[in-house]
C-alpha positions in Angstrom: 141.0 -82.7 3.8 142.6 -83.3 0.7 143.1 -87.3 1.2 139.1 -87.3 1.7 138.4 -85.8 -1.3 140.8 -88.1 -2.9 139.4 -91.1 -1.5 136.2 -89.8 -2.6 137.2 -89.7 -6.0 138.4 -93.0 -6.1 135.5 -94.7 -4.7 133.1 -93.0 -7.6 131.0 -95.3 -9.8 132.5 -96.2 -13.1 130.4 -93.9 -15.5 127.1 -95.3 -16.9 126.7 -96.1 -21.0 124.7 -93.2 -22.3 121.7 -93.3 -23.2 122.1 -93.0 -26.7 124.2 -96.0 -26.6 122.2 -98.2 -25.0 119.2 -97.2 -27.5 121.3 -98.1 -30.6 122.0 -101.5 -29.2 118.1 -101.8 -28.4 117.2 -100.7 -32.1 120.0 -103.5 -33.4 118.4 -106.1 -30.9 115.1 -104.8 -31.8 115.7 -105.6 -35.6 117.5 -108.9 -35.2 114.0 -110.1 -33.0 111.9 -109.1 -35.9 114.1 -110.6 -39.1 114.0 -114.1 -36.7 110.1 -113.6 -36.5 110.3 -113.4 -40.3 112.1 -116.4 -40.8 110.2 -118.4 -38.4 106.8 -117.4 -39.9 108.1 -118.1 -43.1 109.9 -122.0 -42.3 106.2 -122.5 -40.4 104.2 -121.7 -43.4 106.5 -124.0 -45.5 105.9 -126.8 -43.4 102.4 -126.3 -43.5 102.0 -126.7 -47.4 100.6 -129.9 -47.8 102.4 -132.6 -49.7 101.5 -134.7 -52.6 101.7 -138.3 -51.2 102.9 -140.9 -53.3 100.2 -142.9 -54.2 99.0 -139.7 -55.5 101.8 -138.9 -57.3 101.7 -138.5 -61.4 103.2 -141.5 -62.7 106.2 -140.9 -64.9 105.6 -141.1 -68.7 105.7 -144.5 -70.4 108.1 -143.9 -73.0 110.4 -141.6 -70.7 113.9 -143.7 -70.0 115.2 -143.8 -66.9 118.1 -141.8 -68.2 115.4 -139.3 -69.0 113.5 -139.1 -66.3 116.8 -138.8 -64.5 118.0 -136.0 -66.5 114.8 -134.3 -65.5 115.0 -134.7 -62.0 118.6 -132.8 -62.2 117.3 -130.1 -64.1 114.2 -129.5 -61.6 117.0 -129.7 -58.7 118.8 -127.0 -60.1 116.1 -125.0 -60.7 115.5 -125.3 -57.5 118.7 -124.8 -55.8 119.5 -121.7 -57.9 116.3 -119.9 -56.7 117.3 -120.3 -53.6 120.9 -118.9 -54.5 118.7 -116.0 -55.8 117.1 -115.8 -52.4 119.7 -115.9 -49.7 121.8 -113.1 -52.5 118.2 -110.9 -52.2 118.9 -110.7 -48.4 
């Protein structure tokens, strides 16, 4: 009798997660699902911004050098790059 209810024992299913566990990897799965809906909507609404093409572009000032207009370009580029910075830090 006591071999069966050893054998018994042994054949038992490992125990299941609990509940509570399984719902906190759902909520973290759950939130990781939404933030990738975020960025997605985002990127999409960025590439649907029209762009200026170039024929309709300003043309550069006449007295500007190239050096200038050069120097300008960088400046705008930084701008831009360190308002990005400022966005990925604001995540």
């Amino acid at each position: 009798m006591s071999r069966l209810a050893f054998w018994r024992r042994g054949r038992r299913s490992p125990e299941t997660p609990t509940p509570a566990a399984e719902d906190a990897r759902a909520e973290e799965l759950r939130r990781k699902l939404e933030e990738s809906r975020t960025v997605a909507e985002e990127q999409h609404e960025q590439e649907a911004e029209p762009e200026t093409p170039v024929d309709e572009a300003p043309d550069p000032p006449a007295d500007a050098s190239v050096d200038d207009r050069r120097a300008a370009v960088h400046e705008r580029a930084r701008a831009a790059a360190d308002e990005m910075q400022r966005e990925q830090e604001g995540r």
